[in-house]
N, C-alpha and C positions, 0 to 999 in steps of 0.2 A: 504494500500500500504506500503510496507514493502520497506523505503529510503537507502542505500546502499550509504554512506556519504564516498567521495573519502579520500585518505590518505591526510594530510593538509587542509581539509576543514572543516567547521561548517556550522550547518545549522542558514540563517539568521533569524533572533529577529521578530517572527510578519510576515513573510511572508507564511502563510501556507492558503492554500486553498482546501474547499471540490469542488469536484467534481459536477460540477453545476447539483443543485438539477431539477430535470423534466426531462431533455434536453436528448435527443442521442447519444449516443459517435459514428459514422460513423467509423473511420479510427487514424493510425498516422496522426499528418501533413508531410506534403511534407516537406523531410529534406533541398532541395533547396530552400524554399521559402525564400523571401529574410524580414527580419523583422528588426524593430528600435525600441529600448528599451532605457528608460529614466533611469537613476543609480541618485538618490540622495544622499549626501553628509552629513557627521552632521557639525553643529555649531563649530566653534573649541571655540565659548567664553561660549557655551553649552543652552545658551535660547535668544534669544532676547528680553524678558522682563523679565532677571532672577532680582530675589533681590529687592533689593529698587526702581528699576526705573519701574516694576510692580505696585507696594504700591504707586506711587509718579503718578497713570496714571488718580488717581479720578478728577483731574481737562483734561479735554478736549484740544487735541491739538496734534500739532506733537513730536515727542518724540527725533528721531536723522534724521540727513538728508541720502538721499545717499547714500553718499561718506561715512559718517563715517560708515554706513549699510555696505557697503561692504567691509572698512578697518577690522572693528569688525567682522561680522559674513559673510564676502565671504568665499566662500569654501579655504581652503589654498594650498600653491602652491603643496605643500608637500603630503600632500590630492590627489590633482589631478595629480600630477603624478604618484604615486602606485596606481589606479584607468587604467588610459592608458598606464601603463606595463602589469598589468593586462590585459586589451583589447588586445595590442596586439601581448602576449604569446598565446592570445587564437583566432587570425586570425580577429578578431574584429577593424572596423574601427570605428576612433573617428571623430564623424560629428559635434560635439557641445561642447565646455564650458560655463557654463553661471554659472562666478564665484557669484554672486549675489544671484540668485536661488538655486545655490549649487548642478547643476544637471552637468551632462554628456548625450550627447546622441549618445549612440553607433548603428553601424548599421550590419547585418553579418545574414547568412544563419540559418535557426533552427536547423539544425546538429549544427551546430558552439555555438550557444548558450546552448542548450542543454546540449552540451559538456563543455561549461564553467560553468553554472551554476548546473550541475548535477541535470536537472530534464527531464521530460517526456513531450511531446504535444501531444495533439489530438483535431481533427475537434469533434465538437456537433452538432446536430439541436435541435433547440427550436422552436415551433410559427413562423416557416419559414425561423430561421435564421439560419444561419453556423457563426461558429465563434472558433476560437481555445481556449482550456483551458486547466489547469493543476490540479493536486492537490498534497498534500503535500506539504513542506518545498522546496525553492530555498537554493543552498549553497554558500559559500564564500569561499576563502582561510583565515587561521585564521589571517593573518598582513592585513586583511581589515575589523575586525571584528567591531572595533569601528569607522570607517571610513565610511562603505556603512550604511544606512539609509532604503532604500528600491529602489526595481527593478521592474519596472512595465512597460508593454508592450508586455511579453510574452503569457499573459492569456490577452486575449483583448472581454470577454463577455460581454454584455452591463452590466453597471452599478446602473445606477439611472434612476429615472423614474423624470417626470415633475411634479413639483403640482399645477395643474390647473384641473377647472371642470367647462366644461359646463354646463348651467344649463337644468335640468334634466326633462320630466315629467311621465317616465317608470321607471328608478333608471337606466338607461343606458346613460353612458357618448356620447349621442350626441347631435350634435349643433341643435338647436328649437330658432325661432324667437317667440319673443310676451307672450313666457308663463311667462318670469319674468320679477321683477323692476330690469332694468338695469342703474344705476348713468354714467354718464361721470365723469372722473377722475376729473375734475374740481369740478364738484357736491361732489364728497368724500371731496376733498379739502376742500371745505369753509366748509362741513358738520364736518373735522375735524380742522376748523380754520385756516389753514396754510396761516402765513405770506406773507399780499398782498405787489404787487410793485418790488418779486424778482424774478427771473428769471434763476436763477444758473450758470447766466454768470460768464466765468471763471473758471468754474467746469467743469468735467468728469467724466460722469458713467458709469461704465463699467457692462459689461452684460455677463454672461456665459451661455451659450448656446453649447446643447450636441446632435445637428440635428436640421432640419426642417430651414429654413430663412424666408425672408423678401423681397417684393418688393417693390421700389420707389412710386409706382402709386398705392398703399395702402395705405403708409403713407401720399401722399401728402391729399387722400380722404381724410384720417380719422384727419386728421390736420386742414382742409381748413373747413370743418364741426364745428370743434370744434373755429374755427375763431382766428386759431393760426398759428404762421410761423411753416415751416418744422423742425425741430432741426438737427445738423448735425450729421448722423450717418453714422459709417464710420466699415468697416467688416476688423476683424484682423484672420487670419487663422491660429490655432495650430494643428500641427501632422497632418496637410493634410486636416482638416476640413475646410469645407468651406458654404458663403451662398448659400442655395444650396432648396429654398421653393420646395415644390414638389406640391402645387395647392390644399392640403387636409386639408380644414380647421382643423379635427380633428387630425390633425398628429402635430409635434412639431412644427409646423409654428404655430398655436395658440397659444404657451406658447412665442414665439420670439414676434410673434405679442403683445402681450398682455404685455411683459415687455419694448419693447422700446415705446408701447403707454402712458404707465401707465409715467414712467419715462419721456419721452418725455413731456406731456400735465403738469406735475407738473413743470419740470423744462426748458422750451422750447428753452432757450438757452445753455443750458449745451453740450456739446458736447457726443452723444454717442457712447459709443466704444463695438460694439457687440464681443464677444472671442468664435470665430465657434471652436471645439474641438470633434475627434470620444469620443460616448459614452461609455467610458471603465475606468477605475481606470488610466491610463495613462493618455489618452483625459481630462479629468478632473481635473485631479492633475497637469496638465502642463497648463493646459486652466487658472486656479488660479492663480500659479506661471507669467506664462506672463505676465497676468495685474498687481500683484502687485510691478513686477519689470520695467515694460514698460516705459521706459523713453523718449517716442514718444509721446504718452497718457498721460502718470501719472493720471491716474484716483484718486481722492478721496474719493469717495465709490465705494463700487461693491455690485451688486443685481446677489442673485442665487436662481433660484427659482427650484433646482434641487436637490435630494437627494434620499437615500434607507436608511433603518434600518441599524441600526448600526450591529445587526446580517450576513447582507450580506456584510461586507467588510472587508476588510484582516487589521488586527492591523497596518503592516508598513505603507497601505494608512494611514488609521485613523492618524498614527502620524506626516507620512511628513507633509498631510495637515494642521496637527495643527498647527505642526512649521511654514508652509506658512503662516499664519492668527496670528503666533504669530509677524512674519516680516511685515505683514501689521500692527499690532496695532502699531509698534515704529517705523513704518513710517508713520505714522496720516493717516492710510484708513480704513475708517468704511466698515466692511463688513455682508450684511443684507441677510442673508438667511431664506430661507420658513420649516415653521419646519412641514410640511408634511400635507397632506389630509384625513388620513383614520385612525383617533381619537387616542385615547391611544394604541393601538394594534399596530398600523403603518401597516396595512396590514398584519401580519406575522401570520399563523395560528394557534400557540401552546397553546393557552390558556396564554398566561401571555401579560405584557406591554413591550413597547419599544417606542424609539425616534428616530429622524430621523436622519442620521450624513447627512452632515458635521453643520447642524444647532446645534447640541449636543458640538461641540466644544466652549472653554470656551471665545475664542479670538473673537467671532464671535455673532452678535446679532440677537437673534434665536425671529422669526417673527410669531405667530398665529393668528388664527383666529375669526372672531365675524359675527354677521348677526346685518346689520345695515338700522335700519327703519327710517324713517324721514319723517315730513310732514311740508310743507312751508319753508326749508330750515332750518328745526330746527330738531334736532334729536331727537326723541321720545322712541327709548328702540334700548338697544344695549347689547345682550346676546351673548353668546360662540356660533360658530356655530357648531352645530351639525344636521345635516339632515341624517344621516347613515340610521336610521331606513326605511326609503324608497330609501337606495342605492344612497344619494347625499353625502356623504360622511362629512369630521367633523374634525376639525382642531387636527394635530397632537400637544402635548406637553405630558411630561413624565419628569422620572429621569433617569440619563445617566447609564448603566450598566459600561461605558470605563472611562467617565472623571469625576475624584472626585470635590466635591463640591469646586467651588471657594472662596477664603478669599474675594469677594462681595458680594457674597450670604447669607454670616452665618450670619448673620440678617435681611434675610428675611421672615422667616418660612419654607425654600422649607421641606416639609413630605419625609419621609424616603418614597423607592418606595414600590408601592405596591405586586411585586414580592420578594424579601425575603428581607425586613425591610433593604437593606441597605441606607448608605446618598451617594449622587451622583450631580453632576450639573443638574439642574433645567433646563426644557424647558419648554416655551418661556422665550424671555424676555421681551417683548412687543407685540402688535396686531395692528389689524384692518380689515377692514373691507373684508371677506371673501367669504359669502354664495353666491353661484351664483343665489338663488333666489336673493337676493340685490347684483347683483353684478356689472361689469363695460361694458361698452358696447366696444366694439373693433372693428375692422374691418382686417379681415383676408382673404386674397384669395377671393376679391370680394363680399365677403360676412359681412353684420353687425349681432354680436351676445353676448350677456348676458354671462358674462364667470366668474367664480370667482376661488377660491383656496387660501391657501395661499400665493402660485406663486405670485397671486395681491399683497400683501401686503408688500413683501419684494424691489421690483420697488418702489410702494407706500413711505415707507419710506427713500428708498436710493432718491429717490425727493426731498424729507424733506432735507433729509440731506444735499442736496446739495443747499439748498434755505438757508439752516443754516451756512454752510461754504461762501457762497457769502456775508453773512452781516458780520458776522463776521471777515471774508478776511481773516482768516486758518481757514484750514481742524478741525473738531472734534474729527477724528481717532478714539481711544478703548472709545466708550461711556458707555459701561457697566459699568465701576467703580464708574461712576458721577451719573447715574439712581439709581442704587441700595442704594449707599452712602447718596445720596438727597434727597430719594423717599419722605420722610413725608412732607419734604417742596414741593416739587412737587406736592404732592397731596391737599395741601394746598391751594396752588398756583394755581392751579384747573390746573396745563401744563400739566396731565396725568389724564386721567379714567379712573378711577377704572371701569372691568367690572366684575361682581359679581353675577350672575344668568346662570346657564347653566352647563352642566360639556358635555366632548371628548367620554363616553363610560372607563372610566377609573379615573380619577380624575375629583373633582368638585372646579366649580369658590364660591370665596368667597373677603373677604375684606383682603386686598393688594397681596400679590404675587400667583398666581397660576399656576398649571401645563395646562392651557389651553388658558389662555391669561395674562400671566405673570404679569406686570406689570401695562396693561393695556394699551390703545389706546390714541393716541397723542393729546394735544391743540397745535398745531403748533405754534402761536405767541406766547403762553404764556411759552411753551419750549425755544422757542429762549428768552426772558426775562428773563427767568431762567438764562441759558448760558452766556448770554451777564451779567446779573450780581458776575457770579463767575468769567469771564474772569477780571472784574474790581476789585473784592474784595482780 
């Protein structure tokens, strides 16, 4: 496609999209349709963890409050009003500021946008679905060139896939009773030690969720069985998304189900904060921002058990959300995502390797997997899981093609990647327990059933986290600098295992860090020992 860039315009940094690979182009869209697009803003202090206060994050905690968040790095005023001259020279109404997030959300017909942004729409079908999309470069005028950040809303194809997997006995993702060992999240629990007697009172986990819901009379089942109180979980609606189950256990109500269980049964009085969002680069990247900025909530961790190859998403996603997760680490919120299901490859069929984003991002603690056997409450052998070779699939971890290795990492060994010898941020950073042959038992749409994935493990840990923020009474926030920095005494300390036997179809586990269960899988109380004695020293 040959772009025809208006007179005063440039084309924006990282927003260029192909032409969604498979699908059917149909038609234009309808120039009347009426759409809402998110315009994000940059930093005017340019990181929020730039410099020393990065380097000063290996001890655990919160870094600035709020107030100073939004004094320092709110969008500025200045900022946003050449942002809404802009809107509205070009018939565009302004529905939103949310100086904190650093977004705009504008509203206005696809002619209108079209026209402003000098690009093209068109309806697709894919797999049943219609959805608009573009390709090539979105533009700007050039006095917004360092100002806009990224524009998303207008291409709204679904985005991310879930990582969860039924457990299997064809190599076909469907629900079967009986054919595996299924643990209760309690069971993982003690199986990985976690701290008795806490409860995550005072805490809030937030949960991001990109379809499918939840209902009352599932949870109370699956709660009252496991001889627990309900936890309170409470549904927050971004860009229209809503709880919204549709009755199929196999549809995205098994991954909702499976992380307010998972999360719930570790932490049963934390409060949960589901973040419903459509699934698209906007639904997503605004479903993030709301909870990290939710001052309703205030969540202290966030669990996403949602992601695609970093291949499929547009550089300006990749970067706003970095910068989102870089504003949650300097405001003390750990955020645990699933670094994907379908081994070093990440599903992508070109013959090379790949990681999953947004778990590839360096603010964020990237979760793999393991197959975890145990007999009499004692764990007997705990290897990477890999079940591909019969189509159950195999925890994703790899090197970042987008984000360079972090100054925590460069003494861990992460291997150059196995696609062209470069160095890259290292995935995972941590595991647990994955393989849906051993995986958790849930209860979804009336139905109980054996489900694992990574998905598991990133609830799993944001549990953790929030049973660790309750004794310690603050938040832990960016934990990656404190893991990587301490790991020998950690592992000393037996608060982390090593897992060492196994490799994804792409990299193999070994002793300390790897690309398939990073650092390796949690001692609950002896991690909080850890912690609690650097918060003292």
């Amino acid at each position: 496609m040959n772009e025809e860039i208006p007179d005063g315009f440039i084309r924006l940094a990282g927003s260029e999209r192909q032409a969604p690979a498979l699908a059917r182009r149909i038609r234009p869209a309808d120039p009347d349709e009426y759409v809402e697009v998110s315009v994000y803003l940059r930093d005017p202090a340019g990181s929020a963890l730039a410099g020393p206060l990065e380097h000063h994050a290996s001890r655990p905690g919160r870094r600035v409050s709020r107030e100073e968040y939004l004094a320092r790095h709110g969008a500025s005023s200045e900022d946003v009003a050449k942002v809404v001259a802009f809107a509205q020279a070009h018939q565009l109404s302004v529905l939103a500021i949310d100086r904190a997030a650093r977004r705009l959300v504008l509203g206005g017909t696809v002619s209108q946008f079209c026209a402003a942004f000098a690009t093209e729409l068109h309806y697709y079908e894919y797999e049943g679905q219609t959805f608009r999309g573009r390709s090539g470069h979105l533009h700007i005028p050039k006095e917004l060139e360092q100002i806009v950040v990224g524009i998303f809303g207008l291409d709204d194809r679904p985005q991310a896939q879930p990582h969860l997997r039924f457990a299997t006995t064809t190599g076909h993702s469907v629900l079967v009773r009986d054919q595996a060992v299924g643990y209760t999240p309690l069971q993982v629990a003690q199986l990985y030690d976690f701290p008795r007697g806490l409860t995550g009172g005072g805490q809030c986990i937030a949960l991001i969720e990109l379809g499918g819901g939840y209902n009352s009379e599932d949870l109370t089942t699956y709660f009252r069985q496991l001889g627990l109180p309900v936890p309170k979980v409470v549904s927050v609606s971004v860009d229209g998304g809503q709880n919204s189950p549709t009755g199929d256990p196999n549809s995205a109500d098994g991954e909702v189900a499976l992380d307010i269980e998972i999360a719930g049964a570790i932490a049963p009085e934390a409060r949960i904060a589901v973040y419903f969002a459509p699934n698209s680069e906007r639904g997503f990247l605004d479903a993030i921002t709301k909870a990290i900025h939710d001052t309703t909530n205030q969540p202290t961790v966030i669990s996403i058990s949602w992601g695609a190859p970093e291949t499929s998403w547009t550089r300006q996603a990749m970067t706003t959300m970095d910068q989102a997760f870089q504003a949650a680490a300097a405001l003390g919120i750990t955020v645990c995502v699933a670094a994907g299901d379908n081994g070093a490859s990440d599903g992508v069929n070109d013959q090379k390797v790949h990681v999953d984003f947004p778990a590839s991002s360096p603010y964020v603690l990237g979760c793999g997997g393991t197959r975890l056997e145990a007999q009499n409450t004692e764990v007997v052998r705990e290897v990477v899981w890999n079940e591909s070779a019969g189509g159950g699939g195999a925890t994703g971890g790899g090197i970042s093609d987008v984000f360079p290795l972090p100054w925590w990492q460069a003494d861990a060994h992460v291997p150059p990647s196995l696609n062209d010898q470069h160095q890259g941020r290292g995935v995972p950073d941590v595991a647990g327990n994955a393989d849906p042959q051993t995986g958790y038992q849930i209860y979804v749409d009336g139905q109980q059933a054996p489900v694992g994935g990574t998905s598991a493990v990133a609830p799993l840990w944001a549990g953790l986290i929030a049973l660790l923020n309750q004794k310690r009474g603050q938040p832990l926030g960016y934990l990656n600098p404190f893991l990587y920095q301490h790991y020998q005494q950690l592992l000393e300390k037996k608060a982390l295992r090593d897992v060492t036997s196994g490799d994804n179809g792409g990299y193999t586990a070994g002793p300390g860090w790897d690309a398939c269960t990073g650092l390796g899988t949690p001692d609950g109380a002896l991690l909080l020992q850890a912690l609690l004695s650097s918060s003292s020293s």
